[in-house]
C-alpha positions in Angstrom: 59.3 -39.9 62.8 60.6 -36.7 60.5 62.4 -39.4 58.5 58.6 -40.4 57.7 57.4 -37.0 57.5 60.2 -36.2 54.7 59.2 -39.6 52.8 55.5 -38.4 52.6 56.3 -34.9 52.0 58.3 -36.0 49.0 55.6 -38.8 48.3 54.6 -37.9 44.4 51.2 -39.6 45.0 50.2 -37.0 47.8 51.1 -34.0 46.0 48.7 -35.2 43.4 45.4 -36.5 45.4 46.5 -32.6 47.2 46.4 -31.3 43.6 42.9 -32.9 43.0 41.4 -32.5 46.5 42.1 -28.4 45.8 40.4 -28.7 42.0 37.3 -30.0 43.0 36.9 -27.7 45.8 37.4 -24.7 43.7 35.4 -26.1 41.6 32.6 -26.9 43.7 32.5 -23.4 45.1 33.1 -22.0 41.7 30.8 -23.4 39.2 26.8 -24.2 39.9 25.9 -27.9 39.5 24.6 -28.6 36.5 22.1 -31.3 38.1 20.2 -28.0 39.8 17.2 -26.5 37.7 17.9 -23.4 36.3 16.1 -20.6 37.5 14.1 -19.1 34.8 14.7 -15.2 34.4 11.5 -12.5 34.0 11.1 -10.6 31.1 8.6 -7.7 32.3 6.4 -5.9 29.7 4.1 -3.2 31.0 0.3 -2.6 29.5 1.9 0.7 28.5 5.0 -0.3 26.7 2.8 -3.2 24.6 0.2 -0.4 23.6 3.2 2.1 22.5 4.8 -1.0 20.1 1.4 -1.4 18.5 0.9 2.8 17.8 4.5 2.9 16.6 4.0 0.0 14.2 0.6 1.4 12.7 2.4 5.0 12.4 5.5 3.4 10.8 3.5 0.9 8.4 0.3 3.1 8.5 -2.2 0.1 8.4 -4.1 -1.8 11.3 -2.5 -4.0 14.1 -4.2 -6.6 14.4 -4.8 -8.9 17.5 -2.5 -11.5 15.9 0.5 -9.2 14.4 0.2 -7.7 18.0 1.2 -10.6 19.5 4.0 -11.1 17.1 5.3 -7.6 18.4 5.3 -8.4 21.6 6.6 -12.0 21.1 9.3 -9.8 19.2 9.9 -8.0 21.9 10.3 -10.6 24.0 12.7 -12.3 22.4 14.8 -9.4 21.3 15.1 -9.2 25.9 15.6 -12.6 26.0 18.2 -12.9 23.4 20.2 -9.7 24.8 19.9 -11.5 28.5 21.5 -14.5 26.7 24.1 -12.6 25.2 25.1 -11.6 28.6 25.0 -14.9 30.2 27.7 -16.4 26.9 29.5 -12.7 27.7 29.7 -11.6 23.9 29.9 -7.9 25.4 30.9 -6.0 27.9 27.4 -4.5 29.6 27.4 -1.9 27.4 24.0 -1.0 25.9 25.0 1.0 22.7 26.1 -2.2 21.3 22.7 -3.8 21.7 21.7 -4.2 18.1 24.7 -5.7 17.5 24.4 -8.1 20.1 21.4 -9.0 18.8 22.5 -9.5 15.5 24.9 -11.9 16.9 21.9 -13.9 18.4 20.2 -14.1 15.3 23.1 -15.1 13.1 23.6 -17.3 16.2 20.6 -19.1 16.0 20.3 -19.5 12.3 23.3 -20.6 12.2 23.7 -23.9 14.6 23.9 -26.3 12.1 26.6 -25.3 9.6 25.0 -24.4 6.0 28.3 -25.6 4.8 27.4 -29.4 4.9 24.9 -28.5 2.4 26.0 -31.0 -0.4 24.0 -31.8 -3.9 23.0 -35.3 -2.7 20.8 -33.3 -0.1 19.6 -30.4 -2.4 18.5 -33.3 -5.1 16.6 -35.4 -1.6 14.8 -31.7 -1.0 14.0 -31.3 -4.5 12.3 -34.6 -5.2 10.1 -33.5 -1.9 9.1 -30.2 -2.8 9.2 -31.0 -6.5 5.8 -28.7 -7.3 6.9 -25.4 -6.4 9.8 -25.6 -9.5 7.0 -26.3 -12.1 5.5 -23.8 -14.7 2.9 -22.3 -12.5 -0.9 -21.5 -14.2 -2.4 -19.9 -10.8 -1.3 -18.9 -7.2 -3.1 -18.2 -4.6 -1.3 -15.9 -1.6 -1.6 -14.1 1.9 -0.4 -10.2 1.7 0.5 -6.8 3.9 0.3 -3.8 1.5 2.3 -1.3 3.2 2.1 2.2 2.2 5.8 2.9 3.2 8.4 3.7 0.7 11.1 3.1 3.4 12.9 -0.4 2.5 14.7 0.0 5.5 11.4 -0.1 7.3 9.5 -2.4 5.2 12.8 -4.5 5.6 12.2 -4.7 9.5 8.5 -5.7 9.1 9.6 -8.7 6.8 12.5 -10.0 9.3 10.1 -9.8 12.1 7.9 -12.2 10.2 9.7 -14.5 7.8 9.8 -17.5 10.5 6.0 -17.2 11.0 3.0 -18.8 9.8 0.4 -16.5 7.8 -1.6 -14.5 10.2 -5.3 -14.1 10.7 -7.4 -12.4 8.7 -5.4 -11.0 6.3 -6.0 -10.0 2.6 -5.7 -12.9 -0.4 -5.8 -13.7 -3.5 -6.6 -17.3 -4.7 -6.1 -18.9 -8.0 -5.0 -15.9 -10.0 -3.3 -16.1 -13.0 -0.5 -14.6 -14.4 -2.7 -12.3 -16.3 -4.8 -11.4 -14.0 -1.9 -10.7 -11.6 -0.4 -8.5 -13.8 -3.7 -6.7 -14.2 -3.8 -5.9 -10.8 -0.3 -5.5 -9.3 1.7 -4.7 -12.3 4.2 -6.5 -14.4 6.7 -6.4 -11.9 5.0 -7.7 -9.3 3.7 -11.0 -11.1 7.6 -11.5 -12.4 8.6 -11.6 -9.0 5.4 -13.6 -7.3 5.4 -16.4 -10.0 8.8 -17.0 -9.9 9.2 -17.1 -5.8 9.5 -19.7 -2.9 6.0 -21.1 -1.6 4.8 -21.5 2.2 6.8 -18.6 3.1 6.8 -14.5 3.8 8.7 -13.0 0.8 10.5 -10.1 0.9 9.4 -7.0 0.3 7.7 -6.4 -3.5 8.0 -2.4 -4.4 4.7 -1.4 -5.6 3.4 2.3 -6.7 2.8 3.2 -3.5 5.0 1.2 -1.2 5.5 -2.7 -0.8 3.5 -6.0 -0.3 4.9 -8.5 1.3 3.2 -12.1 0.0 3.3 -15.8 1.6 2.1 -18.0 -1.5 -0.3 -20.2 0.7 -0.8 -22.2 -3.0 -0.1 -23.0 -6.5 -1.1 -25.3 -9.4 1.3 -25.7 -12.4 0.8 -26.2 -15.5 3.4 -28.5 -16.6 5.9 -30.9 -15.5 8.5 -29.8 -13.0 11.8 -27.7 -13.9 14.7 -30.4 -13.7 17.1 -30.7 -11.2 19.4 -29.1 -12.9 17.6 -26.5 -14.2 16.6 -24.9 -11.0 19.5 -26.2 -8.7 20.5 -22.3 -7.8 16.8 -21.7 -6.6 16.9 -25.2 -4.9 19.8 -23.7 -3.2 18.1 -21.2 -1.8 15.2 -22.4 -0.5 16.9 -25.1 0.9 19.4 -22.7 2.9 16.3 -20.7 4.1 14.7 -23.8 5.6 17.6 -25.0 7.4 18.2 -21.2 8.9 14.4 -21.5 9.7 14.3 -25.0 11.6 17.6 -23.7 13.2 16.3 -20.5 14.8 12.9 -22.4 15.8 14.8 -25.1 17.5 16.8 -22.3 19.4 13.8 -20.2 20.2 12.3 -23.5 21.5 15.3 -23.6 23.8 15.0 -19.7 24.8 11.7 -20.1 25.7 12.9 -22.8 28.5 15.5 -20.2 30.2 12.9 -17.3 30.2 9.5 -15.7 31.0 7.3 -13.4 29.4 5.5 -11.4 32.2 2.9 -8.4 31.3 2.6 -6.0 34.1 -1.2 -4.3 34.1 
């Protein structure tokens, strides 16, 4: 009988169905099953807190919130919570709360970021060119959404313009539609239609420095009035626009995903 004990006790094919017996157990205890719904976590806003991010907004930009840019804040908000909660959950810090802007640039960069901009090759700028071929042409007229802040804080304006550049335009907000060059100038100054004519279309731009503060535009529109810029001419603009829309359908597709692990609850 021992000499049987001592044959299995030195049995090489025990020790390892022992050595994988003890690994799943660990692991079973250790690590939730991925096959279990997660639980979705609450993000609690008070009536209070969402009133106080409007009145700070309207004293920092000095114009009107309205009912749709409210919601953005709060939707801002929200996902600012959510993303810190995230960063928590991958562990990027240790629970300390000074370091929450960081963190949160770290979710941003993060989400942007998923697919890498470095497989950005010509073949794929030239493919996106061809598609959007009509905003590289001379333009005669524009037509554009705007926020004229009376802020001369970049900084601040800055903040108002990364808070929006994912977005659609909003509602009810000032235009102008079919202006030309000319009559841009007119209006808005030299420097203003330099910049406008000569910017991305369907999108927030940043921040244009007026007299007395900034306007940020979203060129809803153009017409042009001759063929298209070449390929080659504008490949360094293509660039660019290209990058932004790949950082854009990158942090939507991530906020999508966000929105699956948490809540938004308002408190009355």
């Amino acid at each position: 009988m021992k000499a049987i004990i001592n044959k299995i006790y030195h049995e090489p094919l025990l020790h390892f169905l022992l050595l994988g017996a003890l690994v799943y157990i660990y692991y079973t205890l250790q690590i939730p099953s991925v096959q279990s719904s997660p639980q979705k976590s609450k993000i609690v806003l008070t009536q209070s807190q969402a009133e106080l991010i409007k009145q700070n907004f309207e004293k920092t930009y000095h114009i009107k919130a309205s009912q749709a840019i409210t919601e953005i804040l709060i939707e801002d908000i929200y996902m600012q919570q959510a993303m810190i909660q995230e960063a928590y959950r991958l562990q990027l810090y240790k629970n300390d709360a000074k370091i929450e802007k960081i963190l949160l640039q770290k979710m941003h960069y993060i989400l942007q970021k998923e697919q890498s901009l470095q497989d950005i090759d010509e073949k794929k700028l030239y493919q996106y060119y061809k598609k959007n071929k009509d905003a590289y042409g001379l333009r005669k007229s524009i037509s554009f959404y705007y926020i004229k802040v009376q802020n001369r804080d970049r900084e601040e304006v800055e903040k108002l313009y990364n808070l929006l550049k994912f977005h659609k335009p909003l509602k009810n907000l000032k235009k102008e539609s079919q202006k030309s060059k000319k009559e841009i100038i007119k209006s808005y100054g030299n420097y203003f239609a330099k910049q406008i004519f000569n910017a991305p279309i369907q999108r927030w731009l940043p921040p244009i420095a007026t007299q007395d503060g900034f306007i940020l535009p979203y060129i809803y529109k153009t017409t042009i009035s001759s063929a298209p810029s070449s390929f080659e001419e504008v490949e360094e603009r293509v660039y660019r626009d290209y990058k932004f829309a790949i950082q854009k359908e990158n942090y939507l597709t991530q906020y999508k995903k966000l929105h699956q692990r948490y809540i938004l609850y308002k408190e009355n």
